[in-house]
C-alpha positions in Angstrom: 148.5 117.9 92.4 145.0 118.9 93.4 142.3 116.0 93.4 139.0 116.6 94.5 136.7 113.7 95.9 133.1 115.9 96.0 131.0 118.5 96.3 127.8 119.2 97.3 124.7 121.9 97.7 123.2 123.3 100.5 120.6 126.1 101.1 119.4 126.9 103.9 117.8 130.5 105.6 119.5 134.0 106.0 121.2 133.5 102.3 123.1 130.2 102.8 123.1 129.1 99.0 125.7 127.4 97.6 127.7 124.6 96.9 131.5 123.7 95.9 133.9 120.9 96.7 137.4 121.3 97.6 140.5 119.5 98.4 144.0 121.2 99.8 146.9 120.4 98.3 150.5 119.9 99.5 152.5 122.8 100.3 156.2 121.7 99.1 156.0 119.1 96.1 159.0 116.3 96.9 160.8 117.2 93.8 161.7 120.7 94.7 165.6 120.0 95.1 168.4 121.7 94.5 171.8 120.7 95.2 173.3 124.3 96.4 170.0 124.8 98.4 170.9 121.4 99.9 174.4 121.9 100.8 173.9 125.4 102.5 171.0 123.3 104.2 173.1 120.3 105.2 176.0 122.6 106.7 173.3 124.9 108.4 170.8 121.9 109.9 171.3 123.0 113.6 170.9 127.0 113.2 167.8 126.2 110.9 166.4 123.8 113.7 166.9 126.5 116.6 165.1 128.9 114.6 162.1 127.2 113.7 162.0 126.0 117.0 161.7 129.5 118.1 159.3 130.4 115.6 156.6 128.1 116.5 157.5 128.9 120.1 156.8 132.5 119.0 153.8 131.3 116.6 152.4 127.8 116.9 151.0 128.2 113.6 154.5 127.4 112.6 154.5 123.7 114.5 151.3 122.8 112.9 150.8 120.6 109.6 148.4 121.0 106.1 145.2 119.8 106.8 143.9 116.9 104.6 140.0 118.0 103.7 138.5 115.7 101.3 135.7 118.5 100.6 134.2 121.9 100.9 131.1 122.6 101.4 129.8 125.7 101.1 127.3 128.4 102.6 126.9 131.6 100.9 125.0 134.0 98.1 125.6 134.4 94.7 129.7 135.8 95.6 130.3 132.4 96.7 128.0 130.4 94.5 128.9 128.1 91.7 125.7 127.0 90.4 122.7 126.6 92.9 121.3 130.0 92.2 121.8 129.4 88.3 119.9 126.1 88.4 117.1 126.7 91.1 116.1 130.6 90.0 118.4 133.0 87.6 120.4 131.5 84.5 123.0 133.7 84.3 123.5 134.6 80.0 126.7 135.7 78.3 128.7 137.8 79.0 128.8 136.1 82.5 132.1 133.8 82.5 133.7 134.9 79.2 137.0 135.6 81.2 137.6 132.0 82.1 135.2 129.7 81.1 134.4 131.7 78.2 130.5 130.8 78.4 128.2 130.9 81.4 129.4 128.4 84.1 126.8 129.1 86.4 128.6 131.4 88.7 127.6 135.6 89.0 130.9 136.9 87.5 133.4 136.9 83.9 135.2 134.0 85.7 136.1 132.2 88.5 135.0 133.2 92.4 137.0 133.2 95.9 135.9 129.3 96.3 137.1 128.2 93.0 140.4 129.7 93.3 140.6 128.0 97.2 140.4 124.5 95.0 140.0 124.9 91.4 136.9 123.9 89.0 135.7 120.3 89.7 133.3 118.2 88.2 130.0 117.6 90.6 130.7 114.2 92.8 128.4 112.9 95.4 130.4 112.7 98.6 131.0 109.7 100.5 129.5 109.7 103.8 133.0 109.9 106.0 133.6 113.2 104.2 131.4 115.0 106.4 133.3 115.5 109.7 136.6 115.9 107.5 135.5 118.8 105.4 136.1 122.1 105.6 132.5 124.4 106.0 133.0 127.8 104.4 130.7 130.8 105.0 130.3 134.4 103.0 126.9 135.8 104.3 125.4 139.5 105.0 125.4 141.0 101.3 122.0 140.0 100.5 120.6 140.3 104.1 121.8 143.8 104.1 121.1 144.6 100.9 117.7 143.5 100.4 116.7 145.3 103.6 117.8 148.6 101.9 115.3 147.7 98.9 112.4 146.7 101.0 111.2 150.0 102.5 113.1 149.3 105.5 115.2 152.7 106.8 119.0 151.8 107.3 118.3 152.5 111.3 115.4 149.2 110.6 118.2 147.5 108.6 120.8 147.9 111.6 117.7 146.4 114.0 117.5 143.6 111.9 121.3 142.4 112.1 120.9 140.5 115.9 118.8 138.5 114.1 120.4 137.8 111.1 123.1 136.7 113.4 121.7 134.5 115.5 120.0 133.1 112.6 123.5 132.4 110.9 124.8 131.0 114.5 121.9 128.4 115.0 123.0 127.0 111.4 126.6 127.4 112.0 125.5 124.6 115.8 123.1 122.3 113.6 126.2 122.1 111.0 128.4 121.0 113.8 126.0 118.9 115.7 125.6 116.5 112.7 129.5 116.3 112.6 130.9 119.0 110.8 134.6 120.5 112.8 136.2 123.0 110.7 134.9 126.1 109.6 136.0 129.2 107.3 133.5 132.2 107.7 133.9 135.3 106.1 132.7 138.8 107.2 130.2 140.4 104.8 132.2 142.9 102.1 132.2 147.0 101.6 128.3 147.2 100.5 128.4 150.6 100.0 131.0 150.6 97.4 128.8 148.5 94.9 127.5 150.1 91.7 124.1 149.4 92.7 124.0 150.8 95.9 125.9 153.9 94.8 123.2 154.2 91.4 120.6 153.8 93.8 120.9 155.7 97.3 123.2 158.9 95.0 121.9 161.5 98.2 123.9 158.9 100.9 127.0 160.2 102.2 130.5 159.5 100.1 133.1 158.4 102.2 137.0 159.8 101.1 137.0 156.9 97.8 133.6 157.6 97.2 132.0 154.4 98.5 128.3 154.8 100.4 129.1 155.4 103.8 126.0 154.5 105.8 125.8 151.5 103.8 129.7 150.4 104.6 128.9 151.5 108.5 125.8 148.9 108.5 128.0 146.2 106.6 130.5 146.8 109.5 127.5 146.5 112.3 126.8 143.1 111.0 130.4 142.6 110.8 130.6 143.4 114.7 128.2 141.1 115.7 129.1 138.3 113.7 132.7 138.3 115.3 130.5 138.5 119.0 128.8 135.8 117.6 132.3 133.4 116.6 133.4 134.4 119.8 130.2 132.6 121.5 130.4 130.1 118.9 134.1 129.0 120.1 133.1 128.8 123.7 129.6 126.8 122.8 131.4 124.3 120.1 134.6 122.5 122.0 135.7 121.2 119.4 135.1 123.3 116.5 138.0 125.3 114.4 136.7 128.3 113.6 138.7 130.6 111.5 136.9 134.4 111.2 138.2 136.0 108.0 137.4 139.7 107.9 137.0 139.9 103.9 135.7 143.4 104.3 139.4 144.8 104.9 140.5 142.3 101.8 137.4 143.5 99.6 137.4 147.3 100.5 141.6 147.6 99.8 140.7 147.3 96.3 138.7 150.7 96.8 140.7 152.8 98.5 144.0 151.5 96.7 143.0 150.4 93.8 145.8 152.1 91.4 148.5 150.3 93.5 146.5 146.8 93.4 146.7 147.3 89.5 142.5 148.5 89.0 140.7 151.2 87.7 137.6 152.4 88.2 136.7 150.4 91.1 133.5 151.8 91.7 132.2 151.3 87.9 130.6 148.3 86.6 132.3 146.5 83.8 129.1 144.8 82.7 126.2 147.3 82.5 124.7 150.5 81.1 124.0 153.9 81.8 125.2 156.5 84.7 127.9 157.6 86.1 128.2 153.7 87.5 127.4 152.0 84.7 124.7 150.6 86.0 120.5 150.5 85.7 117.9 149.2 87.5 116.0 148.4 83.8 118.6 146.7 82.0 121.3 144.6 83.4 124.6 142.6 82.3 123.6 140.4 79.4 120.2 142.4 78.8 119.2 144.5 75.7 118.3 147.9 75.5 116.6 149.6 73.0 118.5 153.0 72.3 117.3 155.5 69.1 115.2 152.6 67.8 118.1 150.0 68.1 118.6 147.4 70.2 122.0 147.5 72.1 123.2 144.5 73.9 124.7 145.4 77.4 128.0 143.7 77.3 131.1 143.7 79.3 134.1 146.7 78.9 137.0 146.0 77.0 139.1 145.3 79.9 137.7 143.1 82.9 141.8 141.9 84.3 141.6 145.5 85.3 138.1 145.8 86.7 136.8 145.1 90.2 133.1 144.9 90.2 131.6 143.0 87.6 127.9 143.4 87.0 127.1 146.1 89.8 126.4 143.6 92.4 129.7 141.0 91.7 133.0 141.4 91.7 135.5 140.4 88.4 137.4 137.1 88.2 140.6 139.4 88.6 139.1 141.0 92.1 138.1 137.7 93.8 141.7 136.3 92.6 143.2 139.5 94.4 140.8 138.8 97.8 141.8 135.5 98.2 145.4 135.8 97.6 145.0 137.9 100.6 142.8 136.0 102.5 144.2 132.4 102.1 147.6 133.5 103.5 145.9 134.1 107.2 146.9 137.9 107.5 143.5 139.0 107.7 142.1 135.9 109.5 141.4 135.1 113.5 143.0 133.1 114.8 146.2 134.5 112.2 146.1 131.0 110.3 146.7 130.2 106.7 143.7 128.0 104.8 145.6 125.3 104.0 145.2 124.7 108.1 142.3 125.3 108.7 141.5 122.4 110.9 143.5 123.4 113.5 142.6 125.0 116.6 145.0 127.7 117.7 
């Protein structure tokens, strides 16, 4: 069973917004027994030792327990945000979480986001104070940095100056974080920009890459991506005794684009929630708006079908897509060090 002690918000600069609490729970539960599974393991104790003694020779990952974090807190925009945007600037109005909550929850999407599925919906707790250096410190940065540079008269070659910056920004947080006591950290890369409906509505002359995603757009996203994993690198050589785990959620994120049939989507580059053009998405009326059409006024709802959807409202992505990216993610096949969430506090 799951049980989580707390969560709380933090915002700071460069788009750290966000809060969630999280606990891990145990990987086997003690009542998974079976007896033929425990014969064939009794009479095959010595080959199964020699194995996994090999294994974790081969990969220590294998020697290493589940970490125990009593929280999460978490850094991020409105992708990873469960309610600190909602409450401080934007309500978000139906349809927004009619998948799972079935009324707006706070968060940017039909349902739940990459941080609630990493520990479920929890009720808001104030931490105790011995949480702190236990918790796990998750990151998911760059989409708004990015983006909002592309919507401020800057060119994309001012946007791609811009991204040292950003970056040492994010690492100065990332060192004040861990001088007050914080010694595991999660940090995602920034995701696909150029495949998002409002990107794509908006910049319609920018090069298509082969699954029709923005190309310059994507190329800047995976500039910032670059320096932020020079930056980790730095980070791990400046904080001893820091895990750092750098998950490139790009790769994740922009699979459900270019293979989006065999992931079970359709459509990946159309919003589910919106109105208008071939992306189903305008800059004058957005998700839950109202638009007056022939003298009547139509309420911009969500398609029939969101499971099968992966953007939500032309900025978000679906409940269904950020269950998909972090069954990928939590694993540790697209993190560095190659290490699974659920030990995270490990240095490898």
């Amino acid at each position: 069973m799951i049980r989580c002690p707390a969560f709380l918000p933090f915002q700071t600069s460069s788009s750290l917004l966000g809060f969630l609490s999280i606990c891990i729970s145990r990987f086997v539960s003690p009542n998974m027994e079976s007896p033929i599974i425990l014969n064939y393991f009794t009479s095959s104790l010595s080959c199964f030792c020699m194995i996994l003694l090999y294994a974790s020779t081969l990969n220590p990952v294998f020697a290493l327990e589940n970490c125990t974090f009593p929280a999460i807190f978490n850094f991020g925009d409105s992708n990873s945000d469960t309610g600190g945007l909602a409450a401080a600037l934007i309500t978000p109005t139906p349809p927004y979480g009619e998948t799972f909550f079935h009324m707006p929850a706070g968060r940017f999407s039909d349902g739940r986001l990459i941080i609630d599925f990493m520990g479920g919906i929890y009720a808001n707790l104030m931490p105790e104070k011995d949480y702190f250096p236990k918790a796990l410190y998750t990151f998911d940065i760059g989409q708004n940095d990015i983006g909002g540079g592309s919507f401020s008269n800057m060119t994309l070659e001012e946007v791609n100056a811009s991204v040292p910056d950003i970056v040492n920004n994010f690492s100065t947080n990332v060192k004040a974080i861990y001088d007050v006591g914080a010694r595991s950290f999660w940090i995602h890369n920034t995701g696909p920009l150029g495949c998002l409906p409002y990107i794509l509505t908006n910049f319609l002359s920018a090069q298509r890459d082969s699954h029709g995603c923005a190309k310059p757009y994507n190329d800047v996203a995976q500039y910032f991506n670059y320096k932020l994993k020079e930056a980790i690198v730095q980070l791990r050589i400046d904080l001893p005794l820091a895990a750092i785990t750098h998950v490139d959620i790009y790769s994740a994120k922009y699979s459900l684009f270019s293979e989006s049939n065999k992931h079970g989507f359709e459509f990946p580059l159309v919003a589910c929630c919106g109105y208008g053009g071939k992306y189903n998405y305008s800059n004058s009326v957005r998700c839950g708006g109202t638009i007056t059409v022939n003298g009547s006024q139509i309420f911009v709802g969500s398609c029939e079908h969101p499971s099968v959807r992966v953007n939500w409202d032309g900025f978000h992505y679906t409940e269904a897509a950020n269950k998909f990216v972090f069954n990928q993610i939590s694993t540790g096949a697209f993190s560095d060090p190659p290490i699974p969430l659920k030990m995270a506090c490990h240095r490898v």
